[in-house]
C-alpha positions as a printed NumPy array, in Angstrom:
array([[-17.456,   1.201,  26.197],
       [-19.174,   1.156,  22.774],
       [-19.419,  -2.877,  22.348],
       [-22.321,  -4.515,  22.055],
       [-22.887,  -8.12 ,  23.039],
       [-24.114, -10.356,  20.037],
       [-24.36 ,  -7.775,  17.397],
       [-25.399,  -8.16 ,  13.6  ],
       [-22.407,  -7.969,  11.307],
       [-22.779,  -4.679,   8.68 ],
       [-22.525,  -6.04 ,   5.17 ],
       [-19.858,  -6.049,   2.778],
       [-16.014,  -6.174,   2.588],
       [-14.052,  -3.989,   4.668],
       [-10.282,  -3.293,   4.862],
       [ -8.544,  -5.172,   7.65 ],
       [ -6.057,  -3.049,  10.09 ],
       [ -3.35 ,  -4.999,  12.203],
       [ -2.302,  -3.866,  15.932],
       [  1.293,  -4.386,  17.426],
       [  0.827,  -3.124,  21.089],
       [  4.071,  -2.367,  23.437],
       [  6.589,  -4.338,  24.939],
       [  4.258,  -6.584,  27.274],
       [  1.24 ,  -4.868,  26.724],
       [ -1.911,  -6.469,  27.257],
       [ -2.897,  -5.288,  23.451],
       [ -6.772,  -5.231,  23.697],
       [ -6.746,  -2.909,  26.819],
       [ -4.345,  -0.569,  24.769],
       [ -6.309,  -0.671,  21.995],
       [ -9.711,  -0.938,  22.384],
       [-10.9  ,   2.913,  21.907],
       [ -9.162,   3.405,  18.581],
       [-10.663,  -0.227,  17.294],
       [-14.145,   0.683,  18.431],
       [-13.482,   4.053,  16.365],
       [-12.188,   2.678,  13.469],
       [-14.495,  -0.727,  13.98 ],
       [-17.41 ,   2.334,  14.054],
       [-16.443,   3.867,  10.307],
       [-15.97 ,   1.011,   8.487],
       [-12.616,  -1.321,   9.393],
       [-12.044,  -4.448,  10.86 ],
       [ -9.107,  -4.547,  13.475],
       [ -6.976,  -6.885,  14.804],
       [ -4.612,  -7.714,  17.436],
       [ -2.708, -10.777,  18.513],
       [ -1.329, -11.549,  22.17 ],
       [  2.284, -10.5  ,  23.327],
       [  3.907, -13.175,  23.916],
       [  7.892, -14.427,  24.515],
       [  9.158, -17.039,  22.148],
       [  9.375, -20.139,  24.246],
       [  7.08 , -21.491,  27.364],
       [ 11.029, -20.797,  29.596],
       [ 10.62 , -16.794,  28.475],
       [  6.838, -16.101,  28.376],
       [  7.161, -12.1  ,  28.302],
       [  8.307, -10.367,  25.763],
       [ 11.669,  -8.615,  25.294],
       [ 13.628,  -6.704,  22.578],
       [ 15.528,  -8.926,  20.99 ],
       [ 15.247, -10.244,  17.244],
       [ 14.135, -13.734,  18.302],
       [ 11.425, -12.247,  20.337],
       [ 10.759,  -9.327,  17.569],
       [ 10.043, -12.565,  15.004],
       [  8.08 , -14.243,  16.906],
       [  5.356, -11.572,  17.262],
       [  5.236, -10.751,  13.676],
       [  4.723, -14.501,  12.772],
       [  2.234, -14.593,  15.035],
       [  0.466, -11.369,  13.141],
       [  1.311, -13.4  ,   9.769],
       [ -0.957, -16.275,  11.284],
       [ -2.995, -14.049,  12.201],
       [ -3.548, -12.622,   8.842],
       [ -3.434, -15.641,   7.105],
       [ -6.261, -16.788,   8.824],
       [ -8.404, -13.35 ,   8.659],
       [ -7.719, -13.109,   4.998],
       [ -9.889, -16.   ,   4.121],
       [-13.175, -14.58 ,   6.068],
       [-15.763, -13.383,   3.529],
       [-16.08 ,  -9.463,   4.857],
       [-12.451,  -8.997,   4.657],
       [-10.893,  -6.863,   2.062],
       [ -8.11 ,  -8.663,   1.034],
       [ -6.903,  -5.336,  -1.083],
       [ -6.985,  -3.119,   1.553],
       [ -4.502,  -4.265,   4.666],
       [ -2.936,  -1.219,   7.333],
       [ -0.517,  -1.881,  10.242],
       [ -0.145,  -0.078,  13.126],
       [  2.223,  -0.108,  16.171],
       [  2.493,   1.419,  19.656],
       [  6.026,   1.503,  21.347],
       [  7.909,  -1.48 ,  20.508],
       [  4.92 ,  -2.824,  18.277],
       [  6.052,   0.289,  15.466],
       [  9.344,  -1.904,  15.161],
       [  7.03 ,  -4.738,  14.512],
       [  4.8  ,  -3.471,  12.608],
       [  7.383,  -1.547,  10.197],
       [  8.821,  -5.473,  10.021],
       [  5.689,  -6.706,   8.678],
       [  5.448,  -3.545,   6.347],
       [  8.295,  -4.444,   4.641],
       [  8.006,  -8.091,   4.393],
       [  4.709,  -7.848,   3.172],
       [  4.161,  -5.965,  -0.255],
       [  0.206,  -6.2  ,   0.811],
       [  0.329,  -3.502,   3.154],
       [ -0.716,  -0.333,   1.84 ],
       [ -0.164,   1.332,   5.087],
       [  2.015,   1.772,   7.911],
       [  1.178,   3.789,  11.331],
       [  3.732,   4.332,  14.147],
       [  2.554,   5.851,  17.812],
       [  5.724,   6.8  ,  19.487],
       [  6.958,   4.324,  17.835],
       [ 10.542,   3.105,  19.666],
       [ 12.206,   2.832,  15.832],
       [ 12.369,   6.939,  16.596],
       [ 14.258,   7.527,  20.133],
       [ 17.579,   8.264,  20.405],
       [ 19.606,   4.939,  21.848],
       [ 16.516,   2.415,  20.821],
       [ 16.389,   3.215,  16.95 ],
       [ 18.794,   0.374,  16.493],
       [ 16.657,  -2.108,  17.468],
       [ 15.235,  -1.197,  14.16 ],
       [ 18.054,  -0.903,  11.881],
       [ 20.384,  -3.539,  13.615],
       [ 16.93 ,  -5.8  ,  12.952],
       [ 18.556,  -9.093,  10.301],
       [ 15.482,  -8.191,   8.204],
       [ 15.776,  -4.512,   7.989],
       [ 15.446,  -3.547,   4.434],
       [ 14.466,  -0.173,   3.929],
       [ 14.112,  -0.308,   0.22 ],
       [ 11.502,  -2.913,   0.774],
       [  8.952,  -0.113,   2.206],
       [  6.428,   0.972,  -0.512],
       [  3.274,   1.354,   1.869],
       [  2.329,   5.001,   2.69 ],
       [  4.039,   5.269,   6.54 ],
       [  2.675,   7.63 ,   9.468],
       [  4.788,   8.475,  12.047],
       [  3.027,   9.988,  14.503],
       [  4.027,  10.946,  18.431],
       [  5.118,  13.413,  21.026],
       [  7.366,  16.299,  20.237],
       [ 11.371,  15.841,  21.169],
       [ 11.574,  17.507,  24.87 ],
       [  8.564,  16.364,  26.245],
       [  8.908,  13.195,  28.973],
       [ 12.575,  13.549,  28.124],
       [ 12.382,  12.443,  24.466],
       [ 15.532,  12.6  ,  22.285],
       [ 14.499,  11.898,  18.561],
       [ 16.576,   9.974,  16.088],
       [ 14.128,   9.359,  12.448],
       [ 17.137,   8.608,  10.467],
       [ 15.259,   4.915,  10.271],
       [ 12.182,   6.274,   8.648],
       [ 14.364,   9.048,   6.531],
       [ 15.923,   5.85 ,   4.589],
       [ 12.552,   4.691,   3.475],
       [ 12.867,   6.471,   0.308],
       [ 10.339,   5.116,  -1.445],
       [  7.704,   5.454,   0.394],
       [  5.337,   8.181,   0.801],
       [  6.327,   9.541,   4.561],
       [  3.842,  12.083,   6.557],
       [  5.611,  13.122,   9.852],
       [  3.207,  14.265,  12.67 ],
       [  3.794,  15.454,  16.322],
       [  1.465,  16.461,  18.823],
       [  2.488,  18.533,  22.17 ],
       [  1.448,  18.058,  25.843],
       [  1.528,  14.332,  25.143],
       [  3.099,  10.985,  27.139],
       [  3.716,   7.948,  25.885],
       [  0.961,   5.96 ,  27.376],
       [ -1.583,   8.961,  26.116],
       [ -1.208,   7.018,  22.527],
       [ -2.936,   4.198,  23.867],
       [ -6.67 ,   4.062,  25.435],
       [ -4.965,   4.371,  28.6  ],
       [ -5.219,   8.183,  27.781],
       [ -9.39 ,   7.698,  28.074],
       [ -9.159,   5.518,  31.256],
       [ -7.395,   8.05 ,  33.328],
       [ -9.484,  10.871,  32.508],
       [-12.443,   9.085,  33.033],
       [-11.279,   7.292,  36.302],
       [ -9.528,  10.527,  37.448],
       [ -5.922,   8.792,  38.034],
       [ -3.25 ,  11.012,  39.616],
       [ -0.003,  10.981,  39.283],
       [  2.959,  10.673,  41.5  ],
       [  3.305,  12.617,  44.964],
       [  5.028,  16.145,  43.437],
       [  5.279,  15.506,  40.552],
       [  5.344,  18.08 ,  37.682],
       [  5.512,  18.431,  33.558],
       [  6.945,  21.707,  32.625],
       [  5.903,  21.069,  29.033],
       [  2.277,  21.548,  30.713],
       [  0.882,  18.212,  30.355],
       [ -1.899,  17.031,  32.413],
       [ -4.468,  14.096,  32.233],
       [ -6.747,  16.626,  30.123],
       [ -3.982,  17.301,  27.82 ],
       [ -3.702,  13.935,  26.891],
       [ -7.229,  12.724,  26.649],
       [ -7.306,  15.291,  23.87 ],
       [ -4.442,  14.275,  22.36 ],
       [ -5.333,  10.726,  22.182],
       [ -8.87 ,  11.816,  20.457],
       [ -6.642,  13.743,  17.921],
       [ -4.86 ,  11.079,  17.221],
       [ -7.871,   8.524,  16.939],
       [ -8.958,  11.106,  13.745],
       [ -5.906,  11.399,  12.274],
       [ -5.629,   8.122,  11.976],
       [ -8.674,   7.192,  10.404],
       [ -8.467,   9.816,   7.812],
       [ -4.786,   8.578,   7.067],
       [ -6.129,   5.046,   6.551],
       [ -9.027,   6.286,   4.571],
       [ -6.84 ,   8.102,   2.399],
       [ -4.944,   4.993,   1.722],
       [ -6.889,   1.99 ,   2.004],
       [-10.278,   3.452,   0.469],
       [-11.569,   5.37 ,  -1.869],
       [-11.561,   8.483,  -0.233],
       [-10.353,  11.497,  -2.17 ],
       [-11.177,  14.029,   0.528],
       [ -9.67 ,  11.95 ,   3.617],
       [ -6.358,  13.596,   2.897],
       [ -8.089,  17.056,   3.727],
       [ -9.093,  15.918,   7.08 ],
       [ -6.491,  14.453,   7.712],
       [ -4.525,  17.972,   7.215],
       [ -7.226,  19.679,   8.876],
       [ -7.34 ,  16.872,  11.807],
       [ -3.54 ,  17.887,  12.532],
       [ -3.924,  21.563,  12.58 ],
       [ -6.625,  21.317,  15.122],
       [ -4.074,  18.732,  17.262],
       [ -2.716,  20.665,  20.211],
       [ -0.095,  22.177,  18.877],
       [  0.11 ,  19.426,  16.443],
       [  3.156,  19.552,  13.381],
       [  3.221,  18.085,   9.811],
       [  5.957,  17.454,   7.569],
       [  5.295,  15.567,   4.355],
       [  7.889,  13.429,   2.52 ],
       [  6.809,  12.041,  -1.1  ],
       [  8.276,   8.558,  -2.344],
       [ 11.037,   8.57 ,  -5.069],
       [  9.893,   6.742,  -7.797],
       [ 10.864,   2.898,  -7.006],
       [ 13.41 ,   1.496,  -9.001],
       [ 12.862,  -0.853, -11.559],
       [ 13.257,  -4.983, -10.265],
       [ 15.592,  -7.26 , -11.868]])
């Protein structure tokens, strides 16, 4: 990969971008290509173990006890990374795979820091798991102000059912809506680059009709790799044309969809 042992920090202040990987997921093997990429223009990235609440239930599950106890442990996280002198304290973007978009989406709303919010598949959007969302005790939709990216596979493909109506309450916040076809859901983590490169099959017989193959979603994953950085660009630096790419990033997706949603202006607090 692109890491180098020992090497000299660049200089300055750079905007800090947290990583909620999937249920169980060991995060840094799910992440590593996009951090590299993003590490490579400019951000410093961030993930924090998956963990179950208690020593008795080590793994991680789906309920709100284990749902809290991640995102605590990305507040600690941050807490901690705020105070280092080359982080941006003004400039802070969450993103979550899977399960980790619930999470992150928590920590979006909780937090009026965050200036940005990215979901990969995220689980908030499939039919029969958005509830783990919305059924959350701290689900406040009103709360989320940060620009939010939903971005995954299109409803068909691997069997997906869609259900957005979570992200559709977020009315004040500046939604952008992206799919991507010939995807899985492992292709939005740098599991998508390992298979290619290692040449993994699949199972005896087994066939997508939507036309996906390992090729299909190494591209896909590099897609998404640019349309995230120009997303976060847009919104945590000064980057006037980084909405442009990010458009143009899209188009040149496989296939790949767009549907914008501005904010309504926020209502005034007490």
């Amino acid at each position: 990969v692109n890491a180098f042992a020992d090497a000299s920090p660049a200089d300055g202040r750079f905007p800090l971008v947290l990583y909620f990987g999937g249920l169980n997921d060991a995060s840094t093997m799910g992440l590593f290509v996009l951090a590299e990429f993003l590490a490579s223009h400019g951000y410093i990235v961030t993930t924090v173990p998956l963990l179950g609440p208690t020593q008795d239930q080590s793994t991680q599950g789906r309920t709100a006890v284990d749902i809290e106890t991640t995102v605590r442990d990305m507040e600690v996280a941050w807490s901690s990374l705020r105070r280092e002198a080359d982080v941006d304290t003004a400039a802070l973007g969450v993103i979550g795979y899977s399960l980790g978009g619930i999470e992150a989406t928590i920590f979006g709303m909780r937090n009026a820091d965050v200036a940005a919010v990215v979901g990969l598949d995220a689980t908030y959007g499939f039919r029969g798991a958005s509830h783990v969302l919305t059924d959350f005790y701290d689900y406040a939709p009103q709360n989320m102000r940060a620009a939010f990216l939903d971005l995954r596979k299109v409803a068909g493909e691997q069997g997906t059912v869609l259900d957005l109506s979570a992200v559709d309450s977020f009315l004040f916040a500046d939604r952008s809506f992206v799919t991507i076809r010939r995807m899985h859901h492992s292709d939005f983590t740098s599991f998508a680059m390992v298979a290619k490169t290692f040449h993994l099959g699949n199972s005896p017989g087994y066939f997508d009709p939507s036309g996906w193959t390992r090729e299909t979603g190494y591209r896909g994953f590099q897609s998404i790799c640019l349309v995230v950085l120009d997303f976060l660009n847009s919104q945590l630096k000064d980057d006037r044309k980084a909405m442009n790419r990010f458009v143009a990033d899209v188009a040149r997706a496989d296939d790949g969809t767009l549907r914008h949603q501005a904010a309504f202006p926020a209502p005034p607090s007490p």
